[in-house]
KOLKEGU-41438 format. One record per residue: x, y, z of N, C-alpha, C, CB in turn; residue number from 1. Coordinates in nm, 3 decimals. Last residue first. Glycine has a CB too. Example, Ala and Ser with C-alpha at 12.3 -4.5 7.8 and 13.67 -1.06 7.14 Angstrom:
<site n_X="1.285" n_Y="-0.225" n_Z="0.708" ca_X="1.367" ca_Y="-0.106" ca_Z="0.714" c_X="1.290" c_Y="0.003" c_Z="0.787" cb_X="1.408" cb_Y="-0.060" cb_Z="0.572" num="2"/>
<site n_X="1.319" n_Y="-0.569" n_Z="0.780" ca_X="1.230" ca_Y="-0.450" ca_Z="0.780" c_X="1.320" c_Y="-0.330" c_Z="0.780" cb_X="1.131" cb_Y="-0.447" cb_Z="0.905" num="1"/>
REM end
This chain:
<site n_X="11.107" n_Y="11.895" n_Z="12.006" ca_X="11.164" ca_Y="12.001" ca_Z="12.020" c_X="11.126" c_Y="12.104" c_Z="11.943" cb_X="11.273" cb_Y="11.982" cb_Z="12.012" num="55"/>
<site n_X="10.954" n_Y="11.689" n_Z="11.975" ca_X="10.912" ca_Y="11.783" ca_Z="12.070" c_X="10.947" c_Y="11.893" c_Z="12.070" cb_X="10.931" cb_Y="11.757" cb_Z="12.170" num="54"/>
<site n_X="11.111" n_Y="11.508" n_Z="11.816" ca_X="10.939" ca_Y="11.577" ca_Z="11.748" c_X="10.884" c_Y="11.675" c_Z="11.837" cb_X="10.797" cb_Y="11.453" cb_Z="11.739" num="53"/>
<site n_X="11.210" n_Y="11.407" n_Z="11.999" ca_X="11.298" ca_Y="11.442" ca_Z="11.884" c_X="11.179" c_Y="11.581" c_Z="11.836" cb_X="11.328" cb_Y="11.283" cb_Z="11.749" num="52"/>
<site n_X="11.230" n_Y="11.193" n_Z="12.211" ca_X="11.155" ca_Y="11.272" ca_Z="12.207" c_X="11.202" c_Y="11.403" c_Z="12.090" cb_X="11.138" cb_Y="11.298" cb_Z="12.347" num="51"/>
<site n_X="11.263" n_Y="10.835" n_Z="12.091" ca_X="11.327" ca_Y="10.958" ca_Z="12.061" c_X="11.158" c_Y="11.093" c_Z="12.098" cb_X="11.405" cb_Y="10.938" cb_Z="11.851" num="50"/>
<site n_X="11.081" n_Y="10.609" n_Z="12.081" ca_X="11.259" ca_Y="10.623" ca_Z="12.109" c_X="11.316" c_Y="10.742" c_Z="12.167" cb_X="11.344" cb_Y="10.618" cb_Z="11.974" num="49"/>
<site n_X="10.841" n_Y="10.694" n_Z="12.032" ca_X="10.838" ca_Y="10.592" ca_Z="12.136" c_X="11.030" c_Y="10.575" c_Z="12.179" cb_X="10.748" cb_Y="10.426" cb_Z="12.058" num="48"/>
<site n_X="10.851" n_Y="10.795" n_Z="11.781" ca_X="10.814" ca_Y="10.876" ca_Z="11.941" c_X="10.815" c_Y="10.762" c_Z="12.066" cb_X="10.628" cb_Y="10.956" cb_Z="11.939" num="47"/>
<site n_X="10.919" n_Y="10.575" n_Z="11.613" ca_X="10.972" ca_Y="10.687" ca_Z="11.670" c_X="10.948" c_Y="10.747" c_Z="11.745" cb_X="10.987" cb_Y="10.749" cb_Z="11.628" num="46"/>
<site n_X="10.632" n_Y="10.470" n_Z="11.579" ca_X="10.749" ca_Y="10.414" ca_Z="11.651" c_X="10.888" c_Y="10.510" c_Z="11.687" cb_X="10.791" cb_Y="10.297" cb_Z="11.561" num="45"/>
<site n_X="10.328" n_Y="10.647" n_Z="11.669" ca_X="10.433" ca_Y="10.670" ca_Z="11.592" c_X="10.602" c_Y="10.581" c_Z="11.706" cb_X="10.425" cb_Y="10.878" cb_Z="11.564" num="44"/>
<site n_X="10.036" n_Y="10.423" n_Z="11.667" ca_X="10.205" ca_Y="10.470" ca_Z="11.766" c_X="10.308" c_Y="10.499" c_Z="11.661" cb_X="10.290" cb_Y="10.319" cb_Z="11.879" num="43"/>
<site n_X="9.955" n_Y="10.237" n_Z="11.523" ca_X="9.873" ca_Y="10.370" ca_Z="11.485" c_X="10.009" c_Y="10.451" c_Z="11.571" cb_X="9.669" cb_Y="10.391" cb_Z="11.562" num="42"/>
<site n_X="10.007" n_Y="10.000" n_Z="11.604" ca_X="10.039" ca_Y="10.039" ca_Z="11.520" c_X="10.061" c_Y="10.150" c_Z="11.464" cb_X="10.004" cb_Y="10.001" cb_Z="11.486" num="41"/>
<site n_X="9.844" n_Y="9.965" n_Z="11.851" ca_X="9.975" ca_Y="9.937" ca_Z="11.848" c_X="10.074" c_Y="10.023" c_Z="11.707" cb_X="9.971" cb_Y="9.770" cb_Z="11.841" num="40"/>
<site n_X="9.565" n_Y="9.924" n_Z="11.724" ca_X="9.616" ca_Y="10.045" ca_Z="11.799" c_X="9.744" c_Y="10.056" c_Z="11.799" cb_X="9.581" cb_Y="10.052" cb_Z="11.929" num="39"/>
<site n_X="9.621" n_Y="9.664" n_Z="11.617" ca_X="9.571" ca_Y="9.823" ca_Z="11.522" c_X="9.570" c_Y="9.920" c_Z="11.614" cb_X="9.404" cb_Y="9.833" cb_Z="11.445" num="38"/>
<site n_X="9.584" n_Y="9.521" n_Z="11.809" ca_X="9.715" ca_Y="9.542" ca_Z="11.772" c_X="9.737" c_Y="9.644" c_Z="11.650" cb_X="9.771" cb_Y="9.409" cb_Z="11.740" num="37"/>
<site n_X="9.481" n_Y="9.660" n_Z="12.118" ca_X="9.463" ca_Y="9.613" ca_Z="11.992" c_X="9.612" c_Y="9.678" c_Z="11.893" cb_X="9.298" cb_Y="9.671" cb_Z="11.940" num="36"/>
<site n_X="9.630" n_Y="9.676" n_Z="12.434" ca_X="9.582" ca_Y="9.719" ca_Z="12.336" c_X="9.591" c_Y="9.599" c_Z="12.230" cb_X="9.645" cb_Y="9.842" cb_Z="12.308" num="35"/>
<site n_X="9.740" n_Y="9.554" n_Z="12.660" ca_X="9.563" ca_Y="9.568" ca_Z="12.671" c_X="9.522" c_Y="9.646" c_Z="12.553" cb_X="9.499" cb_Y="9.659" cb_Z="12.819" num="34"/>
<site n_X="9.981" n_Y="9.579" n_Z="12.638" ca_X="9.907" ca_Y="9.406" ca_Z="12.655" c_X="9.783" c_Y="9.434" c_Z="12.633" cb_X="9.911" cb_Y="9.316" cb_Z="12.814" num="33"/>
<site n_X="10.044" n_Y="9.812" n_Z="12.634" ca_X="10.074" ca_Y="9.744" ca_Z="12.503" c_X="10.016" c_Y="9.634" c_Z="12.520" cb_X="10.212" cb_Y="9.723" cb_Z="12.461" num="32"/>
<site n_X="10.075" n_Y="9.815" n_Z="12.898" ca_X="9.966" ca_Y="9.913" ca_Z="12.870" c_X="9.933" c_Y="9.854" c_Z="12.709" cb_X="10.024" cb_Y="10.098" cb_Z="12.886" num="31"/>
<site n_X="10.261" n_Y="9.684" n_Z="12.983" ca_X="10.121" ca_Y="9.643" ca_Z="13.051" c_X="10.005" c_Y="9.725" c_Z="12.960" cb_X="10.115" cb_Y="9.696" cb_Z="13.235" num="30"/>
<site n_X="10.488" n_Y="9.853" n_Z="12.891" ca_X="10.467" ca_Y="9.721" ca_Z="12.808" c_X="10.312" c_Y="9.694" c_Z="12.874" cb_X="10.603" cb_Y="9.578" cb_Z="12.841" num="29"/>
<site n_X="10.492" n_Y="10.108" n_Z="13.019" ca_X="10.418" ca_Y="10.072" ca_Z="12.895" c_X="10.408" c_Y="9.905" c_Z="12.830" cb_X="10.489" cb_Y="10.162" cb_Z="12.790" num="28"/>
<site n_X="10.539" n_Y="9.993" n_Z="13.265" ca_X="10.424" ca_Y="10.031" ca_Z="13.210" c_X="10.341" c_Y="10.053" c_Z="13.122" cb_X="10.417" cb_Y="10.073" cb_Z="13.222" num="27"/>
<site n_X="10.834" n_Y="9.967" n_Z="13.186" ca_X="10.711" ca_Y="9.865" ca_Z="13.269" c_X="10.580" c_Y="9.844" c_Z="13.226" cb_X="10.675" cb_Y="9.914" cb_Z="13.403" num="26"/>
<site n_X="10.909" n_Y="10.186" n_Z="13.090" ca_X="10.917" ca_Y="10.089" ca_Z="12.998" c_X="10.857" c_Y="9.959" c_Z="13.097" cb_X="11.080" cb_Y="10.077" cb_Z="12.932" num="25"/>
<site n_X="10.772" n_Y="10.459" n_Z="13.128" ca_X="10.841" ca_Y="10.354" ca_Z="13.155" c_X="10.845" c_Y="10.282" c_Z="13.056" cb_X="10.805" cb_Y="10.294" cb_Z="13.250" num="24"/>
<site n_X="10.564" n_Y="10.666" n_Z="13.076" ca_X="10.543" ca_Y="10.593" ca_Z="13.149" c_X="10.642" c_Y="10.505" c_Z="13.236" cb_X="10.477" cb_Y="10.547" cb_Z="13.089" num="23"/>
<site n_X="10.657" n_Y="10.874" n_Z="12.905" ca_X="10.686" ca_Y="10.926" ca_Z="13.048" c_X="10.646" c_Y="10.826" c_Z="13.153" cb_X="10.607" cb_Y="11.060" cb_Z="13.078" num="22"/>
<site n_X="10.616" n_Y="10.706" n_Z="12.660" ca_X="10.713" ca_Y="10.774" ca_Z="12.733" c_X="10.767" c_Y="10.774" c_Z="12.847" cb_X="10.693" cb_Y="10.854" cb_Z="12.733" num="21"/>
<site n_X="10.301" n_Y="10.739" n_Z="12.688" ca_X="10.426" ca_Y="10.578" ca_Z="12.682" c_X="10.512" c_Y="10.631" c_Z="12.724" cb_X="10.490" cb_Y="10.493" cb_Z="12.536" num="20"/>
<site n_X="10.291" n_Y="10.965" n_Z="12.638" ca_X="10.233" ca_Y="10.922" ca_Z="12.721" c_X="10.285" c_Y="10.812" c_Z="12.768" cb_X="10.131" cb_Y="10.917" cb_Z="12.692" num="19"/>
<site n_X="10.394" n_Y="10.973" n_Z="12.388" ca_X="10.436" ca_Y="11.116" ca_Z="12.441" c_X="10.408" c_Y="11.018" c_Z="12.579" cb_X="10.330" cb_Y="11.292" cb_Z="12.398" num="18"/>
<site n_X="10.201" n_Y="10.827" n_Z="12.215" ca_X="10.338" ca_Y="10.761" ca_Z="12.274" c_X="10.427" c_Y="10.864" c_Z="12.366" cb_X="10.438" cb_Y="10.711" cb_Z="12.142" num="17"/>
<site n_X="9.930" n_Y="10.985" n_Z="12.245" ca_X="9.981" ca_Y="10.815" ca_Z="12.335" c_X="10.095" c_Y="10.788" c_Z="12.322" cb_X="9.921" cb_Y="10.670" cb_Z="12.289" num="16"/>
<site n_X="10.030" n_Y="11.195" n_Z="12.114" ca_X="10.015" ca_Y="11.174" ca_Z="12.217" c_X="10.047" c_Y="11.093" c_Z="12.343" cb_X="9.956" cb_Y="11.177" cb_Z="12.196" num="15"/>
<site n_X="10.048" n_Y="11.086" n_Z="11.877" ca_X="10.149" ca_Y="11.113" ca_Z="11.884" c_X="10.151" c_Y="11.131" c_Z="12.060" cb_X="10.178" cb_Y="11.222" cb_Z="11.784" num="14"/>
<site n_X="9.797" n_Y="10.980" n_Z="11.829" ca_X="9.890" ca_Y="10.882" ca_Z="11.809" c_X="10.016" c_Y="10.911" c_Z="11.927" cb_X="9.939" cb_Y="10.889" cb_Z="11.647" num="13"/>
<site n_X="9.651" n_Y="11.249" n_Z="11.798" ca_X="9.637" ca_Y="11.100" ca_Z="11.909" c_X="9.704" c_Y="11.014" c_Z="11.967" cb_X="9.586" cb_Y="11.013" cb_Z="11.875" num="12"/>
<site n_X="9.870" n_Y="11.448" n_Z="11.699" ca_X="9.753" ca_Y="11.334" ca_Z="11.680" c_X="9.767" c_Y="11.250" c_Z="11.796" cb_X="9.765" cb_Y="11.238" cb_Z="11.540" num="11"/>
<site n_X="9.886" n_Y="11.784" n_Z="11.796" ca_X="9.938" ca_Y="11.614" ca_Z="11.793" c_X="9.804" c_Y="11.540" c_Z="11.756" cb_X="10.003" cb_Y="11.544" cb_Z="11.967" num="10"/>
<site n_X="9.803" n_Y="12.029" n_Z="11.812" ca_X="9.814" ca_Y="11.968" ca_Z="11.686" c_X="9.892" c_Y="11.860" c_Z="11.739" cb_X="9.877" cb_Y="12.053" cb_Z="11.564" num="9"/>
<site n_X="9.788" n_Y="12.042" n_Z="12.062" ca_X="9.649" ca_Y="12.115" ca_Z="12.003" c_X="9.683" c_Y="12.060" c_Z="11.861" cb_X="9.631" cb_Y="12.312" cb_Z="12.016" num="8"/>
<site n_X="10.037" n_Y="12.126" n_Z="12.146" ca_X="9.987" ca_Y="12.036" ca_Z="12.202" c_X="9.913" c_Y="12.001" c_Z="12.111" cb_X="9.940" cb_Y="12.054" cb_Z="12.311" num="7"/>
<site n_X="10.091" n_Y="12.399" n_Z="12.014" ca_X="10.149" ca_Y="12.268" ca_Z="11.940" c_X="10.115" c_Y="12.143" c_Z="11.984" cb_X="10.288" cb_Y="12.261" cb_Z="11.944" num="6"/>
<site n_X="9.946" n_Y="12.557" n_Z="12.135" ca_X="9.923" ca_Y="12.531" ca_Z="12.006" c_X="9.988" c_Y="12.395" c_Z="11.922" cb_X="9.965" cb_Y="12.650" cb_Z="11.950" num="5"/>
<site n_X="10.082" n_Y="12.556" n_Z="12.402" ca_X="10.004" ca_Y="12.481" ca_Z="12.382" c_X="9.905" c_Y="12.450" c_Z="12.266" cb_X="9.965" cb_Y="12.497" cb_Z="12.463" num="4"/>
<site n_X="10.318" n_Y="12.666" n_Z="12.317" ca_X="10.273" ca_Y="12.535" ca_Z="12.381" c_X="10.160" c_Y="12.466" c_Z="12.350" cb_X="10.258" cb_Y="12.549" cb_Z="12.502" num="3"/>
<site n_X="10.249" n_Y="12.883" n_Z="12.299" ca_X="10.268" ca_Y="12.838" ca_Z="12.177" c_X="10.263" c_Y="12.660" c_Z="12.231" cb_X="10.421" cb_Y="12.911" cb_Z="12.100" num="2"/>
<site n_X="10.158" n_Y="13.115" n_Z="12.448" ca_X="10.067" ca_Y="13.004" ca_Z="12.430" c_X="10.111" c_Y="12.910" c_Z="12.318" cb_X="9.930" cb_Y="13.056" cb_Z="12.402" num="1"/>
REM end
């Protein structure tokens, strides 16, 4: 279950860009149009490059 202990500690943040991710880069830009730009921010920019933090 370690999986999913480590799920269980992402922030939000880290999530939504886990989520960006696997979206595209289409998708996520559509998805970046309908956010606030204090949301935008809150996105760890690194998780958005690099799935690095997963391992």
């Amino acid at each position: 279950m370690m999986m999913v202990e480590e799920y269980r500690s992402l922030t939000g943040a880290q999530k939504a860009a886990i989520l960006m991710m696997a979206l595209g880069e289409e998708p996520c830009a559509r998805l970046f149009a309908l956010m606030h730009e204090d949301e935008i921010k809150e996105i760890p920019v690194y998780a958005l490059f690099s799935a690095s933090f997963l391992d």
